[in-house]
RODO-2510 file (C-alpha; in nm, 4 decimals, decimal comma):
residues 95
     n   res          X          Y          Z
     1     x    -5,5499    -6,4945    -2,3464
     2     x    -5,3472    -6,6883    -2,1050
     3     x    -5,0060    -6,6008    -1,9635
     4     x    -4,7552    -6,8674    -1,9317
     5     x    -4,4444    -6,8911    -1,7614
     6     x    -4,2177    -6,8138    -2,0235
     7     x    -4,4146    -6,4977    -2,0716
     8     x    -4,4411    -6,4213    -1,7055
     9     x    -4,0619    -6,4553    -1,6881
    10     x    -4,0091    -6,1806    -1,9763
    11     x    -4,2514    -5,9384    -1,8245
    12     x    -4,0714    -5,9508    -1,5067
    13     x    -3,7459    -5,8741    -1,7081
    14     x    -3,8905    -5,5975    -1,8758
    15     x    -4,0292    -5,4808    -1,5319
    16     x    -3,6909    -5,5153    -1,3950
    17     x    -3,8423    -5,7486    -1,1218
    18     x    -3,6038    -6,0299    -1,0409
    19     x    -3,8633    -6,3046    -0,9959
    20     x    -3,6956    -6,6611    -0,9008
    21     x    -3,7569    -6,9655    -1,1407
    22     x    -3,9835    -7,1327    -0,8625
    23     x    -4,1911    -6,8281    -0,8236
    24     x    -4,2655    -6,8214    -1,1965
    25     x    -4,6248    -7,0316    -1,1862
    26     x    -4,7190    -6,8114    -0,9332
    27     x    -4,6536    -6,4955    -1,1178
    28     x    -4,8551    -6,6626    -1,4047
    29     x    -5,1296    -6,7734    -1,2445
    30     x    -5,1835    -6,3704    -1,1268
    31     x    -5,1179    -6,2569    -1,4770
    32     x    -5,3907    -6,4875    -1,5662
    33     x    -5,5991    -6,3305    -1,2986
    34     x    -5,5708    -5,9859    -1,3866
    35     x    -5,6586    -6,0851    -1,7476
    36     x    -5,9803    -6,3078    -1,6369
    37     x    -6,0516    -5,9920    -1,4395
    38     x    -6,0383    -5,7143    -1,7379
    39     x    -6,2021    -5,9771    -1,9513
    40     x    -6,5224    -5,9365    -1,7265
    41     x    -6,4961    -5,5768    -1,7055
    42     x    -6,4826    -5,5739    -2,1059
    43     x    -6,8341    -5,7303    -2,0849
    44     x    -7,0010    -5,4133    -1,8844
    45     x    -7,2211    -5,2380    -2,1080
    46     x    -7,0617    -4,8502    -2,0322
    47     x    -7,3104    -4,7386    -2,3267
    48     x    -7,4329    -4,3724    -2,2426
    49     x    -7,2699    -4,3499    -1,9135
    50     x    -7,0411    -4,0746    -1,8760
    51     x    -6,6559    -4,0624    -1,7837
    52     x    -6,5590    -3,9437    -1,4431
    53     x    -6,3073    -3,8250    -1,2430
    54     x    -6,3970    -3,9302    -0,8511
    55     x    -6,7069    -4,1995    -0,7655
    56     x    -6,8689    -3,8163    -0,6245
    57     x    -6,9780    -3,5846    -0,8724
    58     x    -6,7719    -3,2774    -0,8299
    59     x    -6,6632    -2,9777    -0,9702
    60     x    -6,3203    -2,7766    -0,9348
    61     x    -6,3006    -2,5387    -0,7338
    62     x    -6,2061    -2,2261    -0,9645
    63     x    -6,0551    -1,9115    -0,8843
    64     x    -5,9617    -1,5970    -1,0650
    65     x    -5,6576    -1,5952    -1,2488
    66     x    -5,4783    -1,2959    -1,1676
    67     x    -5,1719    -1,1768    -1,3250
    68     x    -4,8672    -1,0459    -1,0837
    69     x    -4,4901    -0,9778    -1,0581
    70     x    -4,4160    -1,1820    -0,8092
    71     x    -4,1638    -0,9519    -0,6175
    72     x    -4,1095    -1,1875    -0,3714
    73     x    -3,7064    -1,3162    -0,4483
    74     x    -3,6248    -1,2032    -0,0961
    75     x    -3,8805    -1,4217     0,0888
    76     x    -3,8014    -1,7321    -0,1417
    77     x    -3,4168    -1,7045    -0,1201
    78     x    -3,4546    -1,6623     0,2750
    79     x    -3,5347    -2,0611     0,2448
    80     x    -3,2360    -2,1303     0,0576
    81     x    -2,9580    -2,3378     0,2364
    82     x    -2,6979    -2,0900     0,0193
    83     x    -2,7852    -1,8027    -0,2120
    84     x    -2,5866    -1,5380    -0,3694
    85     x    -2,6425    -1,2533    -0,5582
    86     x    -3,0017    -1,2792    -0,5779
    87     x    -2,9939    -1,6819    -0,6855
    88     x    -2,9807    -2,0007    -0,5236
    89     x    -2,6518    -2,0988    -0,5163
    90     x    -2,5916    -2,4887    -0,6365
    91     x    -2,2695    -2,7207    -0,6164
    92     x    -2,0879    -2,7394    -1,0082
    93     x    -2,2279    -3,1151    -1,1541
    94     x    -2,0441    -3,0430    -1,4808
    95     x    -1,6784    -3,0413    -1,4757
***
C-alpha cells in the first residue's frame, strides 16, 4: 500500500494536524515508511510465542483485597481548597 499526498493531506485533517501544502511529500514519504515498516513486521513468524506485557517476564504484585469503611472524610476534606458540610465545595457550572 502506498500513501500519496492526497491521502497524507486527509489524514492530517482528520488528525487535526495543519500540515502546509509543501510539507505534504514529506508527510507521505513517512506514511510510506511506517507502512514498509509494519509490512516487515507482518512477515515475523509469532507462531507459538506467547503475548506479553513488558520485554521481562513478570508477575503483579498481588495483595489482599480487604474490604473497609473508609472513615476517613475528615482527612480527605482537610486537602480541599473549600469544603462544607462534609463535601467539597465546587463553583455552580450550570446556570
Amino acid at each position: 500500500m502506498s500513501i500519496d499526498e492526497s491521502t497524507a493531506a486527509k489524514v492530517a485533517k482528520l488528525a487535526r494536524i495543519k500540515v502546509e501544502e509543501k510539507d505534504l511529500p514529506a508527510l507521505a514519504q513517512e506514511f510510506n515508511a511506517v507502512l514498509g515498516f509494519i509490512e516487515q513486521l507482518n512477515e515475523v513468524d509469532v507462531e507459538g510465542v506467547e503475548p506479553m506485557v513488558s520485554v521481562t517476564p513478570m508477575r503483579l504484585k498481588r495483595r489482599e483485597d480487604v474490604i473497609s469503611d473508609g472513615d476517613q472524610q475528615e482527612e480527605i476534606l482537610k486537602n480541599a481548597p473549600d469544603a462544607r458540610e462534609g463535601f467539597f465545595a465546587v463553583p455552580k457550572v450550570v446556570e
